[in-house]
PQR file of N, CA, C, O and H, with PARSE charges and radii, in Angstrom:
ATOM      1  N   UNK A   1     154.356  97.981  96.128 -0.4000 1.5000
ATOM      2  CA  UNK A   1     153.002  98.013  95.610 -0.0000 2.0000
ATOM      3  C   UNK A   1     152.141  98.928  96.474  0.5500 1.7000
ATOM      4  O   UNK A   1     152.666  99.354  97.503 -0.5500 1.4000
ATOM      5  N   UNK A   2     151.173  99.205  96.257 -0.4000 1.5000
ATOM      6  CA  UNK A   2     150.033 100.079  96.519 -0.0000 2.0000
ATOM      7  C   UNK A   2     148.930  99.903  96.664  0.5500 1.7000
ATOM      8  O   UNK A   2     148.408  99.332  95.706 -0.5500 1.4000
ATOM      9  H   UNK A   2     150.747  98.859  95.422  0.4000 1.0000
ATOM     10  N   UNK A   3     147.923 100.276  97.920 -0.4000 1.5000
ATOM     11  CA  UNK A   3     146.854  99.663  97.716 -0.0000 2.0000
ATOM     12  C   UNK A   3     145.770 100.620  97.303  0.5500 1.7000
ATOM     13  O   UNK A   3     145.649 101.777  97.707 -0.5500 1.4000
ATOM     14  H   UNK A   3     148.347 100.739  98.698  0.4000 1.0000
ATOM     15  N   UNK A   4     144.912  99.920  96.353 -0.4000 1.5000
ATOM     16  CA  UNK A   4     143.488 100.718  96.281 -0.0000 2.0000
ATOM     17  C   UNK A   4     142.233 100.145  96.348  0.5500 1.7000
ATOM     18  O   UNK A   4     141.805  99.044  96.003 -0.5500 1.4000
ATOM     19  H   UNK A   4     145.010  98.980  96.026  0.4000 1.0000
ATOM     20  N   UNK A   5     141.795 100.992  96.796 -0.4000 1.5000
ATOM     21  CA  UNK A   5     139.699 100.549  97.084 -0.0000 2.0000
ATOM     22  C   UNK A   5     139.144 100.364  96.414  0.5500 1.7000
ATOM     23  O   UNK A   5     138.926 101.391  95.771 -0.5500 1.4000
ATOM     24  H   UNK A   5     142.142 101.887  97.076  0.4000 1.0000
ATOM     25  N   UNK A   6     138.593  99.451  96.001 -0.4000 1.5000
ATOM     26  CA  UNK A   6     137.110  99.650  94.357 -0.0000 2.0000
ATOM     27  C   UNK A   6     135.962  99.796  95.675  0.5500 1.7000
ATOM     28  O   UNK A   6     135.895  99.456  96.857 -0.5500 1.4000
ATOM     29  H   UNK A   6     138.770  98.617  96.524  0.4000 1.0000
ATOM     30  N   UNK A   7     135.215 100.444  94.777 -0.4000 1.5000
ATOM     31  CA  UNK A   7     133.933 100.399  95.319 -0.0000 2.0000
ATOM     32  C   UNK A   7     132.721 100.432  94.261  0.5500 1.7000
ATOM     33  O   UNK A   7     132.968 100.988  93.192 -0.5500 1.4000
ATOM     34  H   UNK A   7     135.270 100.720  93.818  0.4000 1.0000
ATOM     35  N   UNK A   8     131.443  99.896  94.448 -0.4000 1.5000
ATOM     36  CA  UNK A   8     130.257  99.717  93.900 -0.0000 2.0000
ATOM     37  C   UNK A   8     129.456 101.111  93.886  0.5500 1.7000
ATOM     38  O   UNK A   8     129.774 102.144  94.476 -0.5500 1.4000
ATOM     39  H   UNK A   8     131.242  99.444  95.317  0.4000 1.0000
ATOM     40  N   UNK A   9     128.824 100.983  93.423 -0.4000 1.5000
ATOM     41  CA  UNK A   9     127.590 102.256  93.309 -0.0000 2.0000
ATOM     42  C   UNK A   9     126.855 101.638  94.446  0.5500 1.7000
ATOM     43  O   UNK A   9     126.579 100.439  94.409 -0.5500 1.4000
ATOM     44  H   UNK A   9     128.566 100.144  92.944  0.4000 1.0000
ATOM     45  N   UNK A  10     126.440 102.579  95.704 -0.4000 1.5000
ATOM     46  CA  UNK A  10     125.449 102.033  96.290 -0.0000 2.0000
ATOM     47  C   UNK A  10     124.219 101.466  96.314  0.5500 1.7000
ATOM     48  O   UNK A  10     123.495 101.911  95.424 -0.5500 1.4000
ATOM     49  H   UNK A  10     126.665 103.553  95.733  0.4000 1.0000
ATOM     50  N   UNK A  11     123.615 100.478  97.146 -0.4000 1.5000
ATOM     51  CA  UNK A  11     122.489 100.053  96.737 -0.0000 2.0000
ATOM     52  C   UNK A  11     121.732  99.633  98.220  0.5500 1.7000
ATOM     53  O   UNK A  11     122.461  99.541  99.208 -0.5500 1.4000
ATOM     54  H   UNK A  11     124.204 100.116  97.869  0.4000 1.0000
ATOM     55  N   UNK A  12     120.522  99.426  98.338 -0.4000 1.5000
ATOM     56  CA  UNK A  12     119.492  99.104  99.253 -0.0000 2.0000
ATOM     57  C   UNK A  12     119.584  97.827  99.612  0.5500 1.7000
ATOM     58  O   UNK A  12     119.586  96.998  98.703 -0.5500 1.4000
ATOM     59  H   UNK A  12     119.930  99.501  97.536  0.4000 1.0000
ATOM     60  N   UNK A  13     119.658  97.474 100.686 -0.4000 1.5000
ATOM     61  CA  UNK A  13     119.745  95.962 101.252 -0.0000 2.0000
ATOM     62  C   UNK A  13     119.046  95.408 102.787  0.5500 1.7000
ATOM     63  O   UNK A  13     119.798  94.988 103.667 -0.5500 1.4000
ATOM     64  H   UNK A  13     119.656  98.148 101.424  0.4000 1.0000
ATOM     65  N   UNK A  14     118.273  95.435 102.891 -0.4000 1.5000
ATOM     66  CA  UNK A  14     117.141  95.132 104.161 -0.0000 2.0000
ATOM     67  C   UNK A  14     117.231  96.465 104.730  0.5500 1.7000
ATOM     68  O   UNK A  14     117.698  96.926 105.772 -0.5500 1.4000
ATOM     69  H   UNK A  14     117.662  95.776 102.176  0.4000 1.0000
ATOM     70  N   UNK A  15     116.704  96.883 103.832 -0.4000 1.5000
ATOM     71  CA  UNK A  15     116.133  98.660 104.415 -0.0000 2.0000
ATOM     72  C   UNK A  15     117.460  99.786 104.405  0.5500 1.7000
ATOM     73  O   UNK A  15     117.230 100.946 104.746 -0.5500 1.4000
ATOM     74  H   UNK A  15     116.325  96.509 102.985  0.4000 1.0000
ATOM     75  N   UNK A  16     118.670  99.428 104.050 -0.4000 1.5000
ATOM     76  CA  UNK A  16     119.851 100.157 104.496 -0.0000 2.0000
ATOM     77  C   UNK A  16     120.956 100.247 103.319  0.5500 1.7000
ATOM     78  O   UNK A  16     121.185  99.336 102.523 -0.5500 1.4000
ATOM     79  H   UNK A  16     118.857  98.486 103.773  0.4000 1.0000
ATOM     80  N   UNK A  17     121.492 101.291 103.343 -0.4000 1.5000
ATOM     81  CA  UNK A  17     122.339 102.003 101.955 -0.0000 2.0000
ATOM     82  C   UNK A  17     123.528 101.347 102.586  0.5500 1.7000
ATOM     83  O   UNK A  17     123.956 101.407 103.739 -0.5500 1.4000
ATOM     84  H   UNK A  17     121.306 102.031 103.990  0.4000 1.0000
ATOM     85  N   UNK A  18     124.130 100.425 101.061 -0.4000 1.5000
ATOM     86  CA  UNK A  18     125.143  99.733 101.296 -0.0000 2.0000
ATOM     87  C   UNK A  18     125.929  99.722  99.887  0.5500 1.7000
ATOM     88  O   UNK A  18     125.323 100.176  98.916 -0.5500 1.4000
ATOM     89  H   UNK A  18     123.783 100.377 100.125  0.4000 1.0000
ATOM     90  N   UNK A  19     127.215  99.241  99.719 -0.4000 1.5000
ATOM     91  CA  UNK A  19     128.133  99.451  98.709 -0.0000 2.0000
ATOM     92  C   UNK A  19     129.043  98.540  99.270  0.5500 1.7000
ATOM     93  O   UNK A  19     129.555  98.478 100.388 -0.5500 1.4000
ATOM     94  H   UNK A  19     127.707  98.873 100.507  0.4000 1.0000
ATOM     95  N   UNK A  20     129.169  97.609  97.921 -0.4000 1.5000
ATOM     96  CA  UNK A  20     130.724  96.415  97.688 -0.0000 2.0000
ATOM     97  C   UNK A  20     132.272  97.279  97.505  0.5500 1.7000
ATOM     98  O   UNK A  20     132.598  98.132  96.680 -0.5500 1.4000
ATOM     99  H   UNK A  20     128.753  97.658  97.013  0.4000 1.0000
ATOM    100  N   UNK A  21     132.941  96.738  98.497 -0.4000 1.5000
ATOM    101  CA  UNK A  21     134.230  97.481  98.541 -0.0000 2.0000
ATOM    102  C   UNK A  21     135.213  95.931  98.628  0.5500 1.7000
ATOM    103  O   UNK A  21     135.061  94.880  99.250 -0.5500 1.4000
ATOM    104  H   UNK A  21     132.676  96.044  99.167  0.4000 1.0000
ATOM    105  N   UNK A  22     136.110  96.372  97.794 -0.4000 1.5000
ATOM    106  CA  UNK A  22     137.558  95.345  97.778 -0.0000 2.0000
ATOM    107  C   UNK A  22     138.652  96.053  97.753  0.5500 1.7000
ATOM    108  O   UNK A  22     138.710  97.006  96.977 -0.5500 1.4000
ATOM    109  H   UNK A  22     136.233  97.226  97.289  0.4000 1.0000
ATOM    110  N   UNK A  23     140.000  95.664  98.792 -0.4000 1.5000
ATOM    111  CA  UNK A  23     141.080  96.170  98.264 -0.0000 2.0000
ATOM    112  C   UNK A  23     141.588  95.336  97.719  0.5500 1.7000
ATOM    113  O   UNK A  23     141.415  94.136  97.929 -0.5500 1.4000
ATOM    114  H   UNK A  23     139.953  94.889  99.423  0.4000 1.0000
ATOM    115  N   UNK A  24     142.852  96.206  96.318 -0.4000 1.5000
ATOM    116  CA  UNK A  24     143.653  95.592  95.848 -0.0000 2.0000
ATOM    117  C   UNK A  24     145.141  96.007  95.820  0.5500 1.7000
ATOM    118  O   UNK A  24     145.413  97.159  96.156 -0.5500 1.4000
ATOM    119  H   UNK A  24     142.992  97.182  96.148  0.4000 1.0000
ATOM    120  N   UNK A  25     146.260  95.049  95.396 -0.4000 1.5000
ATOM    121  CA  UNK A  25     147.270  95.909  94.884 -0.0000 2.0000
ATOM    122  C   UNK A  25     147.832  95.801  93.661  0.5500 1.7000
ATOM    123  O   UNK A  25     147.834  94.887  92.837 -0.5500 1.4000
ATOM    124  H   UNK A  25     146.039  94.112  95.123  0.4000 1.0000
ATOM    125  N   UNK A  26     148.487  97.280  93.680 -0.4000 1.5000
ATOM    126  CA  UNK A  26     148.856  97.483  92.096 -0.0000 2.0000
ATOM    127  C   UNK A  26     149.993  98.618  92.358  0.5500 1.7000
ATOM    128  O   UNK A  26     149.991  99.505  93.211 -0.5500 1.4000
ATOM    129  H   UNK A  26     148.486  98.023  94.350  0.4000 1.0000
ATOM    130  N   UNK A  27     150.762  98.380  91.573 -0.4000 1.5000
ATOM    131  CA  UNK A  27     151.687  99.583  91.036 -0.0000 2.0000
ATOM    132  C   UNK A  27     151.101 101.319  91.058  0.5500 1.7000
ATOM    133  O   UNK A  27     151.530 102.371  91.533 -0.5500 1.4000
ATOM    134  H   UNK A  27     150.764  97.659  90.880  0.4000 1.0000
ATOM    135  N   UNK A  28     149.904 100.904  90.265 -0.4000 1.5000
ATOM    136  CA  UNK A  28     149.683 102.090  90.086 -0.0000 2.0000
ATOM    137  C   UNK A  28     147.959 102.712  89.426  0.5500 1.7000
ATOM    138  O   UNK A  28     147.226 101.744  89.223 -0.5500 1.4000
ATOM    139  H   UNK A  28     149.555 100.050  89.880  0.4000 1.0000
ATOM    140  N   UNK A  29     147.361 103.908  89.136 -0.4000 1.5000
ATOM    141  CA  UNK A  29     145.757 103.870  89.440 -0.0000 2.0000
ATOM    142  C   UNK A  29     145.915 103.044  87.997  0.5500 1.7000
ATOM    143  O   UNK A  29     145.061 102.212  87.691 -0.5500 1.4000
ATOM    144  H   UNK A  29     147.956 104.694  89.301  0.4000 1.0000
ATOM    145  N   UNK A  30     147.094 103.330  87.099 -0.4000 1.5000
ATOM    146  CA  UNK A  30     146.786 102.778  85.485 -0.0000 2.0000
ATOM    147  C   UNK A  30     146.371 101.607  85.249  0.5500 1.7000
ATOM    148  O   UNK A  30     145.512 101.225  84.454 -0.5500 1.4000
ATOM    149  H   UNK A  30     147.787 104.006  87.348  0.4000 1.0000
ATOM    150  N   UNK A  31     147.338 100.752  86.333 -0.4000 1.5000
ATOM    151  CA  UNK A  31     147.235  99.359  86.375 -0.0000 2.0000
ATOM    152  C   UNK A  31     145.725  98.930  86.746  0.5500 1.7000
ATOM    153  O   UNK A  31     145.365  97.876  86.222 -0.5500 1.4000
ATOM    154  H   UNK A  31     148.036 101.062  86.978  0.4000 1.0000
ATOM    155  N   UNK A  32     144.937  99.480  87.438 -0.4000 1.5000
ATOM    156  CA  UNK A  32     143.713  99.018  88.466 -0.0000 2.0000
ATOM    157  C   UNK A  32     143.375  99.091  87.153  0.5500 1.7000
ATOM    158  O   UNK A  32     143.355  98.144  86.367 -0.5500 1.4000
ATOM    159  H   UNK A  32     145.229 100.336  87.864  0.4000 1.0000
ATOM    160  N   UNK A  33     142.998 100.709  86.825 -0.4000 1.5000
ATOM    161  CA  UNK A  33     141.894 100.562  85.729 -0.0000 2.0000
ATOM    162  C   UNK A  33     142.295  99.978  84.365  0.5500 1.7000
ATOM    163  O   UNK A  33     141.298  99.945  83.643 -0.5500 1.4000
ATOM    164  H   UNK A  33     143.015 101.478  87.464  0.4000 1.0000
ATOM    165  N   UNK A  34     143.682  99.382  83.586 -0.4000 1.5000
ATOM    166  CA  UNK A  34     143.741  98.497  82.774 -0.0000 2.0000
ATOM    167  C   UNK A  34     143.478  97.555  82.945  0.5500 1.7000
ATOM    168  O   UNK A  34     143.995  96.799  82.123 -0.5500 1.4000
ATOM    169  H   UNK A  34     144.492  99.410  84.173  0.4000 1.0000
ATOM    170  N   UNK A  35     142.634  96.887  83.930 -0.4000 1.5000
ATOM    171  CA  UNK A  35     142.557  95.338  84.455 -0.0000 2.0000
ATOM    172  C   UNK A  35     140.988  95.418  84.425  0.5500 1.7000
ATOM    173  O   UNK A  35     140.303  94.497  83.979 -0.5500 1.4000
ATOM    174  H   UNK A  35     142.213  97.502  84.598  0.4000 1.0000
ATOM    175  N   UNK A  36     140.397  96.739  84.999 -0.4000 1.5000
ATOM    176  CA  UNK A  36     139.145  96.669  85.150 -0.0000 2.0000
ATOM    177  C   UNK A  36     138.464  96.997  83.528  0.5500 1.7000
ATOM    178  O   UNK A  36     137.331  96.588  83.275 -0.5500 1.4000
ATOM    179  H   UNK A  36     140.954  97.487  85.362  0.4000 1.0000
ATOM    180  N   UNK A  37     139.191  97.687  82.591 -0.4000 1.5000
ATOM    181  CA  UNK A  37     138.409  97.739  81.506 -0.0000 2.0000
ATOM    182  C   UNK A  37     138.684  96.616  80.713  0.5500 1.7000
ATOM    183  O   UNK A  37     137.968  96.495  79.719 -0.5500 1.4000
ATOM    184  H   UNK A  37     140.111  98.019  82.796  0.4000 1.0000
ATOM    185  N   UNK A  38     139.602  95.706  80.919 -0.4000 1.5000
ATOM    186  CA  UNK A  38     139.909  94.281  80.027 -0.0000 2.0000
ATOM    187  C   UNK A  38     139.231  93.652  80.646  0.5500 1.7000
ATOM    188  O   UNK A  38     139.528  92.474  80.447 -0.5500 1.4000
ATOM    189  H   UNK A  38     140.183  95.805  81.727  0.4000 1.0000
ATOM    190  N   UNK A  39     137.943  93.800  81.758 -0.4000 1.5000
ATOM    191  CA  UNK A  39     136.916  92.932  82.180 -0.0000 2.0000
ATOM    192  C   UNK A  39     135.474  94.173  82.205  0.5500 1.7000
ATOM    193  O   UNK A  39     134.689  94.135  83.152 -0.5500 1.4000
ATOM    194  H   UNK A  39     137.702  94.757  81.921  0.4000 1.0000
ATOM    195  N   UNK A  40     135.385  94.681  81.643 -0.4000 1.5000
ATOM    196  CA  UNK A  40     134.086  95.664  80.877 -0.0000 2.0000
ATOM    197  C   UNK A  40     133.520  96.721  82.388  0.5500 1.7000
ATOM    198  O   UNK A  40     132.403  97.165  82.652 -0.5500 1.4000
ATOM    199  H   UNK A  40     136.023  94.712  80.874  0.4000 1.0000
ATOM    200  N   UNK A  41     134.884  96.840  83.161 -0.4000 1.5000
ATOM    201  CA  UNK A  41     134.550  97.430  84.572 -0.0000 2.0000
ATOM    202  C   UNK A  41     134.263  96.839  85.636  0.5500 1.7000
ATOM    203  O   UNK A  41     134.071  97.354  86.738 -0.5500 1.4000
ATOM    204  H   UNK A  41     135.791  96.479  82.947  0.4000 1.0000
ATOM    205  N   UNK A  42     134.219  95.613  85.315 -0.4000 1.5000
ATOM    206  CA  UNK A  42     133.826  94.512  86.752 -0.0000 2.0000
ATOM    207  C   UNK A  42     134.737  94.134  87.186  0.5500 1.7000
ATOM    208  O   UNK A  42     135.633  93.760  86.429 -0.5500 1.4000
ATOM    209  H   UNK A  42     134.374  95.195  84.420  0.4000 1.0000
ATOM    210  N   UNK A  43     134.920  94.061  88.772 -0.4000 1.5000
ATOM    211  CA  UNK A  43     136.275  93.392  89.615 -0.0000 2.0000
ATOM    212  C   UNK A  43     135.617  91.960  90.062  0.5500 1.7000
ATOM    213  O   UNK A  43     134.507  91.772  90.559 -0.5500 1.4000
ATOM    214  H   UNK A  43     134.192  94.365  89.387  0.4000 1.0000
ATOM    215  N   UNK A  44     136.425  91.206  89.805 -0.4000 1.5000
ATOM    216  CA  UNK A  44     136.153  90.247  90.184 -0.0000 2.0000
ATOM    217  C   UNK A  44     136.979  89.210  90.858  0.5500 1.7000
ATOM    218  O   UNK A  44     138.188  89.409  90.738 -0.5500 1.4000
ATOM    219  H   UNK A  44     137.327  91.359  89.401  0.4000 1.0000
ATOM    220  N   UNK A  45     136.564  87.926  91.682 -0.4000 1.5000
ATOM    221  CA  UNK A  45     137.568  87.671  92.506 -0.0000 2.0000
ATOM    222  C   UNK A  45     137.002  86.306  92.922  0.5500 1.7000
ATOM    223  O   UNK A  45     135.925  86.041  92.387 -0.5500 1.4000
ATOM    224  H   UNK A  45     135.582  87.764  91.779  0.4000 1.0000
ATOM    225  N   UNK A  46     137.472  85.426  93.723 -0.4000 1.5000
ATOM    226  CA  UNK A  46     136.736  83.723  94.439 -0.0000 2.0000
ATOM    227  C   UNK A  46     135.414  84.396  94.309  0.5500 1.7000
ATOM    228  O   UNK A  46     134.544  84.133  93.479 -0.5500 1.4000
ATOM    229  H   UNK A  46     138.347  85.641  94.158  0.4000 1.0000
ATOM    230  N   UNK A  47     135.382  85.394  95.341 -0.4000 1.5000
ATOM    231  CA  UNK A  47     134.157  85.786  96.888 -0.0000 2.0000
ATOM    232  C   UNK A  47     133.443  86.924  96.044  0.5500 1.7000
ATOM    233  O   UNK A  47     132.356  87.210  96.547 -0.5500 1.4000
ATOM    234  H   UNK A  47     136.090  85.608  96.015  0.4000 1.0000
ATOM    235  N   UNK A  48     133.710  87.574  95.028 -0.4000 1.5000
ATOM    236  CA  UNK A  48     133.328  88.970  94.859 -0.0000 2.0000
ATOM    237  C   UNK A  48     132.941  89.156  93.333  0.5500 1.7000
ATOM    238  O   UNK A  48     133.533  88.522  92.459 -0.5500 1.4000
ATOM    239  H   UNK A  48     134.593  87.342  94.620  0.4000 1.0000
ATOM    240  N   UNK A  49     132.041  89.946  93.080 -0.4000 1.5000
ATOM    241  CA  UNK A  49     131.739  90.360  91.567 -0.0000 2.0000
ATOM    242  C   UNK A  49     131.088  91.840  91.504  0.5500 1.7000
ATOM    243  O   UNK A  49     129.891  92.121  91.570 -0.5500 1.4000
ATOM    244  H   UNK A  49     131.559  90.460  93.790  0.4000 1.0000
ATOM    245  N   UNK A  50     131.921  92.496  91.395 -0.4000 1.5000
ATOM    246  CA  UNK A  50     130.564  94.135  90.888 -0.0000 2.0000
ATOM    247  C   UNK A  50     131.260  95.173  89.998  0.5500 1.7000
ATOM    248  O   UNK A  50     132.457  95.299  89.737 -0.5500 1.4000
ATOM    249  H   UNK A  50     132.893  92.267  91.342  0.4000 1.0000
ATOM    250  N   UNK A  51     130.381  95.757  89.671 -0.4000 1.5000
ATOM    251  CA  UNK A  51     130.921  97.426  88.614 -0.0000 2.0000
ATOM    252  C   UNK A  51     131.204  97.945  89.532  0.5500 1.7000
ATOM    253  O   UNK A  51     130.614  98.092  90.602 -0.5500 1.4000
ATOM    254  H   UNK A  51     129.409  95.654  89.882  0.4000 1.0000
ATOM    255  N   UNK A  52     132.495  98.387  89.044 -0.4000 1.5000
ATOM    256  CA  UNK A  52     133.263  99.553  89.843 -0.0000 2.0000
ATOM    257  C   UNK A  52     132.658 100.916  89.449  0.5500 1.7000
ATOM    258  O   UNK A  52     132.495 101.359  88.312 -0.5500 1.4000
ATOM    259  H   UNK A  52     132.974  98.268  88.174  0.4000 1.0000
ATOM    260  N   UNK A  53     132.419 101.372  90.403 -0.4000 1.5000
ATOM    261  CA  UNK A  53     132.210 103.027  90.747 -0.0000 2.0000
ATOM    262  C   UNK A  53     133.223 104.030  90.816  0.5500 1.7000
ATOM    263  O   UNK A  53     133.541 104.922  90.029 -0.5500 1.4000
ATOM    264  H   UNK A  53     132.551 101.012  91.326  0.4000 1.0000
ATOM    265  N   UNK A  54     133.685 103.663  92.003 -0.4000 1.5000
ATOM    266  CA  UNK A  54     134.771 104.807  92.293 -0.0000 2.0000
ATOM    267  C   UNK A  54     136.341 103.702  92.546  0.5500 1.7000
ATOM    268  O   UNK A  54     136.308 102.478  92.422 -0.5500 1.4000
ATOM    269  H   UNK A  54     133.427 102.938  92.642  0.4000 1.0000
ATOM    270  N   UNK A  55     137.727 104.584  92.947 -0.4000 1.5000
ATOM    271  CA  UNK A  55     139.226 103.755  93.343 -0.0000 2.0000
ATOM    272  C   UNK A  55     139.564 104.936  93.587  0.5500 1.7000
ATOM    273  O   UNK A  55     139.685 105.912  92.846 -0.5500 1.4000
ATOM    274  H   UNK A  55     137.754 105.578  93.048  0.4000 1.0000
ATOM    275  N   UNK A  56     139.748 104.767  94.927 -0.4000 1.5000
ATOM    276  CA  UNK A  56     140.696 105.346  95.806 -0.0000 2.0000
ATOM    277  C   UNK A  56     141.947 104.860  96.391  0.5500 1.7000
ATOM    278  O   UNK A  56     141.970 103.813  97.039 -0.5500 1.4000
ATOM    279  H   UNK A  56     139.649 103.975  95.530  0.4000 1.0000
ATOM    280  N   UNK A  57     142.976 105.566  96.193 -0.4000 1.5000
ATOM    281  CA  UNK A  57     144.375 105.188  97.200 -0.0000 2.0000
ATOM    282  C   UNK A  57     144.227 104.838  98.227  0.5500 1.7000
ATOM    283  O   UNK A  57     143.587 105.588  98.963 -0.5500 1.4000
ATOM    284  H   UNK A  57     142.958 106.416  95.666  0.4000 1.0000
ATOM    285  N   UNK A  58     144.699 103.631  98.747 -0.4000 1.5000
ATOM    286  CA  UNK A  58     144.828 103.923 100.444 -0.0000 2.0000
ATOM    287  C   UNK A  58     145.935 104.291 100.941  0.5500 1.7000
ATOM    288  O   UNK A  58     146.987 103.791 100.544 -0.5500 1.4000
ATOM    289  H   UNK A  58     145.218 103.021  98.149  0.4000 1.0000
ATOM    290  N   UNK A  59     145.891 105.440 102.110 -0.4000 1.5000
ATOM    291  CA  UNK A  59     147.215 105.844 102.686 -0.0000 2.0000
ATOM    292  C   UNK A  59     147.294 105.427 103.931  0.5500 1.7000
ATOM    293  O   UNK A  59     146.278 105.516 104.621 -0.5500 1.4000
ATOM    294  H   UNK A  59     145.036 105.847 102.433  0.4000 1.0000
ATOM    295  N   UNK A  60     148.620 104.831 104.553 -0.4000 1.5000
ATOM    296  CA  UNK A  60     148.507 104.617 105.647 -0.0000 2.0000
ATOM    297  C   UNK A  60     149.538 105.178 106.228  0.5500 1.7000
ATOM    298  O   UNK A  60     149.676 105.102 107.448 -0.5500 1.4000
ATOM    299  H   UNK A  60     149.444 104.758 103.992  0.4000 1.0000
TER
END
């Protein structure tokens, strides 16, 4: 498996530019984003809820 980043559109939070980031894993970018459009672009999770912006690979 593979991991990738979601991230939020940034936003303002006690004076300071900030953005929701989660990793996940998946096979592959198809898989992320077939999961995220069978939920209208939102990742969601226990701890977490936002519109995805951007998914990046992580390489290590």
């Amino acid at each position: 498996m593979k991991k990738f980043e979601l991230y939020s559109s940034s936003f303002i939070s006690y004076g300071k530019e900030k953005s929701a980031s989660m990793i996940v894993h998946a096979d592959s970018y198809a898989e992320v984003i077939q999961e995220l459009e069978s939920n209208a672009g939102w990742y969601t999770c226990d701890n977490a809820a936002f519109k995805v912006a951007y998914i990046e690979e992580v390489v290590e």
